[in-house]
C-alpha distance (Angstrom), angle and dihedral (degrees) to the residues before:
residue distance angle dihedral
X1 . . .
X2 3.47 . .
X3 4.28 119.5 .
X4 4.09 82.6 -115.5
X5 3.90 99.6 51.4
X6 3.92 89.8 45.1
X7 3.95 82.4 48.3
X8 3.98 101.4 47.8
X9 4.27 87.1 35.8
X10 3.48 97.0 57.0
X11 3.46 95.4 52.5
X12 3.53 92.2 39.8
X13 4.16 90.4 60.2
X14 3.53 90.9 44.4
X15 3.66 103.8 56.2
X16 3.78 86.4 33.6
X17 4.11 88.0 58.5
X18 4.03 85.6 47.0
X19 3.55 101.8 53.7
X20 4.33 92.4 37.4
X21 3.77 78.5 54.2
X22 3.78 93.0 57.7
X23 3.70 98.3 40.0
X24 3.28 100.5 45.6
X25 3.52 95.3 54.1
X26 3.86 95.8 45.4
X27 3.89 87.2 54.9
X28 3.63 96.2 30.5
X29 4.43 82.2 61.1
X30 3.59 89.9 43.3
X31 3.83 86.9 59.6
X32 4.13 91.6 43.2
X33 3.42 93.5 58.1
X34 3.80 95.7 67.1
X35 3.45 94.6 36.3
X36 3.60 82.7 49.4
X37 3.64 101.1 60.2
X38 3.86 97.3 33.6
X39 3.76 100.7 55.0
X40 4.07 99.7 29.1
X41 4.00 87.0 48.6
X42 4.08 90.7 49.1
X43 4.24 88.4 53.1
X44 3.78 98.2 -93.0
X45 3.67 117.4 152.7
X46 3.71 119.4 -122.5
X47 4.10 89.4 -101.0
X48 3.83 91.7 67.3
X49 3.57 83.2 54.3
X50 3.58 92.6 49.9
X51 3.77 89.8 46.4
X52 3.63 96.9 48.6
X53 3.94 94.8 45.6
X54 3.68 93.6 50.4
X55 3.77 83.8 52.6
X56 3.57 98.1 55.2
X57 4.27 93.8 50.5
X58 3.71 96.0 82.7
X59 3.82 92.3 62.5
X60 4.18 89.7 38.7
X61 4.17 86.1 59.0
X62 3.40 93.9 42.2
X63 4.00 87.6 54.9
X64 3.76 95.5 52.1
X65 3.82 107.9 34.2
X66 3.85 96.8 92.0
X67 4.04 86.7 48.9
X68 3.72 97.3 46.9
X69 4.16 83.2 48.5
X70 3.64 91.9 52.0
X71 3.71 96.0 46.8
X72 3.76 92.4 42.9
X73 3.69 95.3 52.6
X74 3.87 95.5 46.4
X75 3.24 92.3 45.2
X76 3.91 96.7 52.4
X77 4.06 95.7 38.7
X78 4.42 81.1 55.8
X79 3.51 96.5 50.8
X80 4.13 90.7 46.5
X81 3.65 92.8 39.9
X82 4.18 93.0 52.1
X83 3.81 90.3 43.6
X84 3.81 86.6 49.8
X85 3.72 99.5 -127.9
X86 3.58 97.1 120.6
X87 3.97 81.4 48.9
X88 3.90 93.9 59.6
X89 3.70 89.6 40.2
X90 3.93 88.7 60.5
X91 3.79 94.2 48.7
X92 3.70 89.0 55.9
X93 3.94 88.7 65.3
X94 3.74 99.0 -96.5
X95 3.86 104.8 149.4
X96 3.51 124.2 -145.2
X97 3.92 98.1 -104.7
X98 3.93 79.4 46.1
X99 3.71 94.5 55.3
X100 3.91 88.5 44.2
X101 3.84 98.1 66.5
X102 3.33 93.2 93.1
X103 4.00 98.4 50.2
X104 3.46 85.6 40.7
X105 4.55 93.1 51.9
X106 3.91 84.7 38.4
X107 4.02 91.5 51.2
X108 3.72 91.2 48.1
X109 3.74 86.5 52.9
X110 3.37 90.5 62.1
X111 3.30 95.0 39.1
X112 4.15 91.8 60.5
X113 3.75 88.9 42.2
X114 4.06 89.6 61.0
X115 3.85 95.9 39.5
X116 3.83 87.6 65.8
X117 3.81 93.3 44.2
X118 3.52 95.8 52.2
X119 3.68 98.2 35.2
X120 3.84 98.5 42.1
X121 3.85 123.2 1.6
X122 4.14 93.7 40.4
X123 3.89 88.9 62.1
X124 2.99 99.6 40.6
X125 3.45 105.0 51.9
X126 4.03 93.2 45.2
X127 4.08 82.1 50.1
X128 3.65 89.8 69.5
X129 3.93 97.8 24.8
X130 3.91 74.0 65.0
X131 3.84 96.1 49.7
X132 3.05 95.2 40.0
X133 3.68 97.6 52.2
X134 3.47 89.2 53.2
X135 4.10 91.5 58.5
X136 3.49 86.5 44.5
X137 3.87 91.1 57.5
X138 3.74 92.8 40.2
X139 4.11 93.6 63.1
X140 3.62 118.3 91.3
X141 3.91 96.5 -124.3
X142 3.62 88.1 66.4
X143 3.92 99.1 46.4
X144 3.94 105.0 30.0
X145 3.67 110.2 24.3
X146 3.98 126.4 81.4
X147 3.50 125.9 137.0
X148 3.70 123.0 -143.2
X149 3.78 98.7 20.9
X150 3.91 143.7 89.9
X151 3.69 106.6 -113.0
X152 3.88 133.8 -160.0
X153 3.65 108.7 -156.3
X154 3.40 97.6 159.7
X155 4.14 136.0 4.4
X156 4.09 104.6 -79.0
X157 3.99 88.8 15.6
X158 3.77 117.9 112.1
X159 3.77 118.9 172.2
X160 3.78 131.4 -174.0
X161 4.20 117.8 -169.8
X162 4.03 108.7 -170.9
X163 3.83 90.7 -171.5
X164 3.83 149.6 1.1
X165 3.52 113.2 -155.6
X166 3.92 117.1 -151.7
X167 4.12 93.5 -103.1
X168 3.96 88.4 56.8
X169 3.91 103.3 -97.1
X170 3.47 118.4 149.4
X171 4.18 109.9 -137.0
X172 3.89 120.8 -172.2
X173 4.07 100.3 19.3
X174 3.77 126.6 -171.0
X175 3.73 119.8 -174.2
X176 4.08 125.5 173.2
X177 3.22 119.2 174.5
X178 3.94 111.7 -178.3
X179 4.37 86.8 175.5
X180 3.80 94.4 119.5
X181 3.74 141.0 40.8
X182 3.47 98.3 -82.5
X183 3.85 123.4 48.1
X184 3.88 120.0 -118.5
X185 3.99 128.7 -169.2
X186 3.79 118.5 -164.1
X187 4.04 124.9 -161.9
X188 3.56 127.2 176.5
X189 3.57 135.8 177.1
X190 3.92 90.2 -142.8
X191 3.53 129.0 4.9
X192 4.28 127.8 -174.4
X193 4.00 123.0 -158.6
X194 3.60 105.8 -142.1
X195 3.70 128.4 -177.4
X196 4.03 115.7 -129.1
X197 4.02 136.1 -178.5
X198 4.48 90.0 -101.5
X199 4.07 88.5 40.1
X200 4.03 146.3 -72.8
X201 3.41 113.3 -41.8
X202 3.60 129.5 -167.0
X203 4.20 112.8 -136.1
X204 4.09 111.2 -157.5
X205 3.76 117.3 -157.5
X206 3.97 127.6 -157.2
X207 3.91 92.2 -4.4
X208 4.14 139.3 126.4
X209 3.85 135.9 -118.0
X210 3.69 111.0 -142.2
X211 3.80 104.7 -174.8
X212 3.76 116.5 -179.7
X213 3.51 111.5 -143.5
X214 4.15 134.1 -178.3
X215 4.46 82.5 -28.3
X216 3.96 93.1 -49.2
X217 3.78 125.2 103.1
X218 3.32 119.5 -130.6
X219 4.49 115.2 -158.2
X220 3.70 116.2 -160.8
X221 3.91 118.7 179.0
X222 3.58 118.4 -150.2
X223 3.69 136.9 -164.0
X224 3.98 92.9 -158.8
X225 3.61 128.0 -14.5
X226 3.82 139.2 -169.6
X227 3.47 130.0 -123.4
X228 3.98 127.2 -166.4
X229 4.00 104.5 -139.0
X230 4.25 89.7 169.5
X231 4.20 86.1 96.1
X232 3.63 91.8 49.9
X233 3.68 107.8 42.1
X234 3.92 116.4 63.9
X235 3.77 111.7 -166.6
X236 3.33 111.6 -113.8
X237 3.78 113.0 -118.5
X238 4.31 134.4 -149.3
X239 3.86 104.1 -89.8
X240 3.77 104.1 -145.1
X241 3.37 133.6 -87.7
X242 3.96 122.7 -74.2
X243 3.59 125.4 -152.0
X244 3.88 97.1 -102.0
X245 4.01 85.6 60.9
X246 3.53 99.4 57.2
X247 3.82 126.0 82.4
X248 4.12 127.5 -94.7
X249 3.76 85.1 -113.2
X250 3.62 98.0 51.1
X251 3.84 85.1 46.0
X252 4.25 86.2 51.6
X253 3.56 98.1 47.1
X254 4.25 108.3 29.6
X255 3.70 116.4 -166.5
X256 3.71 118.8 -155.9
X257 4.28 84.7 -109.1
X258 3.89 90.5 63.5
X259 3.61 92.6 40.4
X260 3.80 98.6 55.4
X261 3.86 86.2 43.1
X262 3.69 99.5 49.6
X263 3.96 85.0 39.2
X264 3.79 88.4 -137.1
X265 3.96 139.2 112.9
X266 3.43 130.2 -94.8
X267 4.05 90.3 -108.5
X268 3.51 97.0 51.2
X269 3.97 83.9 50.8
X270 3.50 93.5 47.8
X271 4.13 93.7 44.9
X272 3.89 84.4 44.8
X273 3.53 92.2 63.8
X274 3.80 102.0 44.0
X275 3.27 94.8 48.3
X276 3.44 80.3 63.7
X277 3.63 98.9 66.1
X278 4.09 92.3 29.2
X279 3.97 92.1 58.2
X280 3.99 96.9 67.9
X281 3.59 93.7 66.0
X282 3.76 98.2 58.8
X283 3.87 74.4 76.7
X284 4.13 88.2 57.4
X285 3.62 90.1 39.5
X286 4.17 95.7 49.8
X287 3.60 93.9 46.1
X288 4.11 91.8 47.9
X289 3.54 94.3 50.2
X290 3.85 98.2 40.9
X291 4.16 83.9 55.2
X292 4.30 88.1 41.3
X293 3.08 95.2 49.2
X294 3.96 96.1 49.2
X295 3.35 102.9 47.5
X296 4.17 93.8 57.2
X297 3.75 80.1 79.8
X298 3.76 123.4 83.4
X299 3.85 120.3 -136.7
X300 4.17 111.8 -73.7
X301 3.90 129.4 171.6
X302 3.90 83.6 -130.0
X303 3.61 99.0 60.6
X304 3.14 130.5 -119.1
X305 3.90 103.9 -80.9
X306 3.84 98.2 146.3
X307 3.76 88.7 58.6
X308 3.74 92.4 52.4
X309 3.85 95.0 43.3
X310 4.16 87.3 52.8
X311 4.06 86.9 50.6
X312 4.05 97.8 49.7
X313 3.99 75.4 44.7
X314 3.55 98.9 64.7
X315 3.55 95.9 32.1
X316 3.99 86.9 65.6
X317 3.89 87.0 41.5
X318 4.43 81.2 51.8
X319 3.87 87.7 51.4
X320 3.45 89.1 50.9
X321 2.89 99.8 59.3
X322 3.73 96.8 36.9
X323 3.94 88.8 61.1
X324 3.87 97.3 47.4
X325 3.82 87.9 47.3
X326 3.94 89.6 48.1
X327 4.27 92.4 42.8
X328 4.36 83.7 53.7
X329 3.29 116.2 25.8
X330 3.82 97.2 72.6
X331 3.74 78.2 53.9
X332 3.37 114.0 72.9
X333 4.12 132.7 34.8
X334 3.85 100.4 -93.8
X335 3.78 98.7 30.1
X336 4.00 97.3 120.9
X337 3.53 80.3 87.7
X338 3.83 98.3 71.4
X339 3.72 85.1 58.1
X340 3.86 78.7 86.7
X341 3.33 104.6 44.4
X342 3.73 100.3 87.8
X343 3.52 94.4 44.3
X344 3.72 96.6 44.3
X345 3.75 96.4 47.8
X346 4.01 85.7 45.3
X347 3.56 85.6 70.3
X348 3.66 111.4 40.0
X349 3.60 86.3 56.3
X350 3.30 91.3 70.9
X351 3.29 105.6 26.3
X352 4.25 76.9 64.4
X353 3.40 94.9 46.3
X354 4.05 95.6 45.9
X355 3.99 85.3 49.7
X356 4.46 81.1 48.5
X357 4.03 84.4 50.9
X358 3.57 95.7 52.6
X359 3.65 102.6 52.5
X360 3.77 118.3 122.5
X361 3.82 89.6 -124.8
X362 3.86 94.3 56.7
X363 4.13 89.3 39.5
X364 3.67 85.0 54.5
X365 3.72 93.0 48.1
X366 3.90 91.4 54.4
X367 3.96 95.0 52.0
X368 3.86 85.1 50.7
């Protein structure tokens, strides 16, 4: 590799790990925050949280790579262009497609990074995000116990929890249960869930039994009592598997199993899973045109702000097209092959504007 591409690639990786660094932690805290409040809120200690958050960064990165290689390459090709080094490089006989290798090795980079995010680490972490939402689910923190509100478990159940204390005991308990013929109340100073071989039960200490009976109220005082919570709590089960948890070669090839699973058709399978391998090229085709679309300007002490404004221009106009492709290609029969659209258009942009660049008119232009 040439002195130059080592030059322009370093800095192209560095800034690129910067600014993936920032955006993946303002998304990635975006994410916590809902996370945050659903699993601290249903009694989930802060390692769930952990768990879960970690879970959800594979899918974050994969979300901001082709930004963070945009940004990175325009802002490198500015800085070179205003301290005129790309300048002498071009008056050396460098042509534009010459002075693109090094976009071009850095876009690929990204490019490989993505295909094993998408193909690999994405569904794999939202396999056991999935799993282990369902254990989360299945524990009895997450379906019984809230403090500070009127719960409905069950039909004819009504339970009120004053307090949780940090080792688990329940303080201030109210339990109705209106199930059978006669009415019962239940209060407890303390109360314990407790898991047994027949089922969770729920022990009350220092409480009363007021059971309503035929008009007359009946008051029994208890030292300790035993609940049976194995009516009230159903175990949470698996839910089945979506699309974004099964493998690109299930996606490729769909069998009438995953298809009835997934509840989808065999195109939007099939789109699914080359849009998989079409999607890490939008980071190829972001950093191309960012570097195209620079180098049609000539060096200026104002910068070259027009330039940039045309790039973040046709990377909306690549969205664009990137969203309509992924809203109908799972639509029709042969749509898997708008899962390249994006990409491909991505890059003869600038493939066209790089051949625009080079043109002996414009190269005369920037020695004037």
């Amino acid at each position: 590799m040439a002195r130059f591409d080592r030059y322009m690639l370093s800095q192209l990786l560095a800034l690129f790990g910067f600014f993936s660094l920032v955006l993946v932690a303002i998304y990635w805290i975006n994410t916590a925050v809902g996370l945050f409040e659903d699993l601290i809120s249903d009694g989930q200690s802060a390692l769930v949280f952990l768990e879960f958050s970690l879970l959800s960064l594979p899918n974050v990165i994969r979300l901001v790579l082709p930004i963070s290689a945009f940004v990175a390459t325009v802002y490198v090709v500015n800085r070179l262009m205003a301290e005129s080094e790309l300048v002498v490089m071009q008056a050396t006989g460098f042509s534009a497609f010459r002075l693109a290798r090094p976009a071009a090795l850095f876009g690929v980079t990204v490019a490989v990074m993505m295909l094993i995010l998408m193909n690999l680490l994405v569904p794999m972490s939202r396999t056991i995000l999935a799993d282990r939402t369902a254990e989360v689910r299945d524990s009895l923190a997450s379906q019984f116990v809230k403090d500070g509100e009127f719960l409905h478990p069950v039909d004819g159940v009504t339970l009120f929890i004053r307090e949780i204390s940090p080792n688990g005991e329940m303080r201030g308990m109210f339990l109705q249960d209106d199930r059978g013929a006669d009415q019962v109340i239940y209060t407890a100073e303390r109360a314990f869930l407790v898991r047994t071989e027949t089922g969770p039960k729920l022990v009350m200490v220092d409480g009363l039994a007021q059971t309503l009976e035929a008009g007359r109220l009946a008051v029994t005082r208890f030292g300790d009592f035993t609940y049976d919570l194995g009516a009230m709590l159903e175990p949470a089960t698996r839910a089945a598997r979506r699309m974004n948890e099964l493998s690109t070669r299930e996606l490729l090839w769909p069998t009438e199993a995953t298809m009835t699973e997934t509840r989808s058709d065999r195109a939007e399978m099939v789109f699914e899973g080359h849009d998989r391998l079409g999607q890490p090229f939008l980071g190829l085709a972001a950093s191309l045109i960012g570097f195209a679309a620079l180098l049609l300007g000539a060096f200026s002490r104002f910068g070259l702000w027009r330039q940039i404004t045309g790039a973040v221009l046709l990377l909306i106009v690549l969205q664009l097209i990137n969203t309509l492709a992924g809203a109908q290609g799972p639509k029709l029969a042969f749509g898997w092959m708008l899962a390249y659209a994006a990409p491909l258009t991505g890059c003869v942009m600038a493939v066209l504007m790089l051949w625009w660049a080079q043109r002996p008119r414009r190269q005369g232009r920037a020695r004037a």
